[in-house]
N, C-alpha and C positions, 0 to 999 in steps of 0.2 A: 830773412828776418825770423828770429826766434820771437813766439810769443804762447807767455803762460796764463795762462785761463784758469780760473777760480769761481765754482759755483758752490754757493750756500743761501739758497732761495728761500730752502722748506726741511725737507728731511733727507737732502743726500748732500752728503760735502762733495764737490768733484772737482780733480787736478787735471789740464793735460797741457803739453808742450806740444803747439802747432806751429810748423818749419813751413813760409812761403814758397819753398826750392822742393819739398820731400812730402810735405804733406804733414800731416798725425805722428808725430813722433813717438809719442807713448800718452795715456792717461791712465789715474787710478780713479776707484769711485768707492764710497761708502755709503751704506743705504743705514738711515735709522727706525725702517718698517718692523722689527723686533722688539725695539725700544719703545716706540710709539702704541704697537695692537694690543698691550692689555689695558690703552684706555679707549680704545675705537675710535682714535684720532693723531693726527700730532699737537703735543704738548710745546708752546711755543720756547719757554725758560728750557725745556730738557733740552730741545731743539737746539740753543745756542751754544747751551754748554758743550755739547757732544763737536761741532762745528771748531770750538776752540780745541781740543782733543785731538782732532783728526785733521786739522789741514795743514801743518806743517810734516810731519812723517807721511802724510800722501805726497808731499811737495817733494820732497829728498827722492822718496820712492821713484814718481816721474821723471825726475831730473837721473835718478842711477838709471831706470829702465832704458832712457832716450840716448845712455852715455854723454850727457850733456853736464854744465857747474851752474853756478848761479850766473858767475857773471858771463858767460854764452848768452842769457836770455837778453833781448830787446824793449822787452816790452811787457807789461802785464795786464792784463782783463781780467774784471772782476765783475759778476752781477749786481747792477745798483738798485736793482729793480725789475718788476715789483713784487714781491714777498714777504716774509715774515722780517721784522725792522729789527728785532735781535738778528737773526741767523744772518740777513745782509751787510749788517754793521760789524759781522766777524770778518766773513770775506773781505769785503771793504776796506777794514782797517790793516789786516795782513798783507793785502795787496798793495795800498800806498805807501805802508812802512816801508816793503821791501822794494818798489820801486824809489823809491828817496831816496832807498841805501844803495843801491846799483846805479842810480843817476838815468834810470831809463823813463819812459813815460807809464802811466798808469792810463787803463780809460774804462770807463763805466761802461757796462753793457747790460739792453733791456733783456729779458730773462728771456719775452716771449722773441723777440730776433734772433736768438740763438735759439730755439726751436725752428723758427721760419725757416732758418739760413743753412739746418743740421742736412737738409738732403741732398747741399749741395758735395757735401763731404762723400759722396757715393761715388762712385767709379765713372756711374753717369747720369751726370748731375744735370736737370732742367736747365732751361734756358729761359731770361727774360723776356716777356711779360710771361705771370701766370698769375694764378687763382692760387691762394692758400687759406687751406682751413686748421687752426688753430683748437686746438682741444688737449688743452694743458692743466690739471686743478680746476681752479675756478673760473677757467676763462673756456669761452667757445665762442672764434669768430673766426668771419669770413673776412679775406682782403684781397685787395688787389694788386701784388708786388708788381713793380715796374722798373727796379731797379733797388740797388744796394739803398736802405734810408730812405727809400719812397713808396710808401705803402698807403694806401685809400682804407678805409673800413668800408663794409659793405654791408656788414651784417654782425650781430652781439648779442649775448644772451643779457635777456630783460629780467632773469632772476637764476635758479641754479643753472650751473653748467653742467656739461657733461657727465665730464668728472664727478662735479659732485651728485648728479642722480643715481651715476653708479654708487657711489657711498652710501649714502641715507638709502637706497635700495636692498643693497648688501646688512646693512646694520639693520633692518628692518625684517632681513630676515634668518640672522641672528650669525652671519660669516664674518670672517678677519676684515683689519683694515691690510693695504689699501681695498675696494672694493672692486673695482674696476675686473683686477686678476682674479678674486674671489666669485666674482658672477660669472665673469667667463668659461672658470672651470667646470662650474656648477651646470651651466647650460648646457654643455656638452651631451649632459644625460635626460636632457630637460626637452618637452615640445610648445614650444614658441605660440601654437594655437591655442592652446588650453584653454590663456586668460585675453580676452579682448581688452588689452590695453591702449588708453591713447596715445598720440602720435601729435603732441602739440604743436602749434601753428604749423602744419605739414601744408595749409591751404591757407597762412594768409597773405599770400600775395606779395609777401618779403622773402628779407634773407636773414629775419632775426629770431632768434630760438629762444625758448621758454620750456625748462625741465620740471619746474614745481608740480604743477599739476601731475605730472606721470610718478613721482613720488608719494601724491596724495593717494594717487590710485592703486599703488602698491601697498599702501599702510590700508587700505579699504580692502582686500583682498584677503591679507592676514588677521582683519580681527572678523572677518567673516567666515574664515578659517577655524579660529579660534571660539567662535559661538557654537560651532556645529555640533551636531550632535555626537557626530562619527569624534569619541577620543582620542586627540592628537594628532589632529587632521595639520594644524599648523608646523608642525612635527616631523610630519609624513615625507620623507627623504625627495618623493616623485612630487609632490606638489612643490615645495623651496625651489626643487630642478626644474620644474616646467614654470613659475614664475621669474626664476632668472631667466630662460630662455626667453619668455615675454620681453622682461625689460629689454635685457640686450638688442633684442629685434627690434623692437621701438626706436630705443633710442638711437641704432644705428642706419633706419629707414630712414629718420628725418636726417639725420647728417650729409647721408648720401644724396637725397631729396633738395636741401637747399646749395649739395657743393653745384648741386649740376644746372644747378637755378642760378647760380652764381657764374659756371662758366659759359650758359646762354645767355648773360643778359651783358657779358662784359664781352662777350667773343672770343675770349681766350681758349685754348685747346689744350692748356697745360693744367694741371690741379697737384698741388703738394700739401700733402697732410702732414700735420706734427702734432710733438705735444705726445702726453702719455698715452691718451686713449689707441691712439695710432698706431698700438701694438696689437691691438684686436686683431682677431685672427679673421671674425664674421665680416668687420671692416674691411678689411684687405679682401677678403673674397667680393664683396660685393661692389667694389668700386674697381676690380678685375675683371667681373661681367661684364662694367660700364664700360671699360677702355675697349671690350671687345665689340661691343654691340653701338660703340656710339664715335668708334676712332679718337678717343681721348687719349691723355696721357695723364698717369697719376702715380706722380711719386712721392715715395715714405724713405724716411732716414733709415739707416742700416738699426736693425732690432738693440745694440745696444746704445745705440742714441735714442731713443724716444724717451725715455726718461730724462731725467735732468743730469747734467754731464758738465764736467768743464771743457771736452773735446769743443763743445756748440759757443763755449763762449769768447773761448782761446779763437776759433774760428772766425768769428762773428770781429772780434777785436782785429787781427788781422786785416779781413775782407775793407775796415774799415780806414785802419791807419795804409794800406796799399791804395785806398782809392782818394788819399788826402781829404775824407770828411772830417768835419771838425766831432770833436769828444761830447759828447752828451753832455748836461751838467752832470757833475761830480757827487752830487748827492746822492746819499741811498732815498728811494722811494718806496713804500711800501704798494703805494697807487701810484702808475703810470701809464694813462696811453699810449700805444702802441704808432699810433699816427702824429704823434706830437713827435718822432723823430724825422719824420717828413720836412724839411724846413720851410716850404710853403705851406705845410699841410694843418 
């Protein structure tokens, strides 16, 4: 079974053709991070229109790469949800048109289960039950996968997410969008102890996360920076560089801190991380330690799926129509629960 996958969540249009017999047959991707950083965000109108532009010539593209036609394809997945309600409603609509006109099925797919589902796409892919942490945009949670559709929450962020700390962290001290890559690089040259920054709820006794606060405290940081006496101290290349390394520390202590809080209290011994952040390099080193020092196991989608991709959704659609689950509703949502495709859940 031929099936093409179509993401347009936020700011990356992505195409690919995934074969149930062969695997990944090809995908394209385009990133609108160019278009988007000279306003230090994405613009949602630019976002769609760019979306209309780009998803038919990535669609041909994949279909020449895979040596495939149109009417080879089975099946089409498209992200319904949840993201920005223009750019979803292009995918969306491309995707049903051209399933109508092939006579194949269409099926909506939630954005963050093609993150969950992208690590299965590796060579050697977990096995069910496991622990997944989710750190996509504005989403940071913990769940409990038990199967294709049957996912428990565990734990959610009560205000920014990851993602978005690294942003308003980065914009704050005065780097590109997206932020996440931007702090990263910076840190490199940067010493993590400098700034005694917080580590929210790292001690409340949950598995639920809260970034604001570590945001406030980075905006406190720089106009205290910025009062000094010393001219241009907010300026000063080594300070930005040892405040990113702060951030980044932080926020990737606690991440680490509630995945393994989440894998003792559920018993599982698996952990799969997705979602953008899960490109971090500091991340992957530090939950590397953990599998050595605690016999875990913790897998990441191959480096060019962690972003947003159609391979995760082509995938996810798949996984889905092979196991006879029924089609999510059909509608784009720009808010969707992630446990609401659980059918008891």
């Amino acid at each position: 079974m031929l099936v093409l996958g179509i993401e347009s969540s936020c700011d990356e249009t992505g195409v690919a053709l995934y074969d149930t017999d062969r695997g990944l047959r090809a995908q394209a991707l385009h990133s609108q991070v160019a278009m988007h950083e000279q306003y230090g965000g994405v613009v949602p109108e630019l976002a769609s229109r760019d979306h209309i532009r780009r998803v038919l010539p990535l669609t041909d593209r994949v279909l020449r790469d895979a040596g495939a036609r149109r009417g080879d394809v089975n099946a089409i997945a498209y992200t319904a949800g949840p993201g920005l309600i223009g750019a979803l409603l292009v995918g969306a609509s491309v995707a049903t048109a051209a399933a109508w006109a092939l006579g194949v099925p269409a099926i909506g797919i939630h954005h963050l289960e093609g993150h969950l589902l992208s690590p299965l796409l590796s060579s050697d892919p977990p096995d069910f039950p496991f622990v997944a942490l989710l750190v996509s945009g504005g989403h940071t949670q913990l769940l409990e996968v038990t199967g294709i559709g049957r996912y428990r929450l565990l734990g959610d962020t009560l205000d920014d997410a990851a993602g978005e700390a690294f942003d308003k962290s980065a914009k704050l001290l005065g780097l590109g969008y997206p932020g996440g890559p931007a702090i990263a690089r910076l840190a490199d040259s940067g010493d993590p102890r400098r700034f005694a920054l917080p580590r929210p709820m790292l001690r409340s006794g949950n598995l639920e996360f809260s970034f604001s606060g570590l945001k406030t405290a980075v905006a406190t940081q720089v106009q205290r920076a910025q009062r000094d006496e010393v001219p241009n101290t907010a300026q000063d290349p080594q300070f930005r560089a040892d405040l990113a390394a702060a951030v980044q520390a932080a926020i990737v202590e606690v991440l680490v801190a509630k995945s393994l809080s989440a894998l003792k209290t559920t018993g599982h011994l698996t952990l799969v991380v997705a979602g953008g952040v899960s490109a971090n390099r500091l991340l992957r080193e530090q939950f590397a330690h953990a599998e050595t020092k605690l016999g875990i196991r913790v897998c990441f989608p191959e480096p060019e799926l962690c972003t947003d991709n159609g391979a995760m959704i082509a995938f996810a659609g798949a996984l889905r129509l092979s196991a006879g689950l029924p089609a999510p509703d059909q509608r784009v949502r720009p808010r969707w629960p992630l446990e609401e495709l659980t059918p008891d859940g």
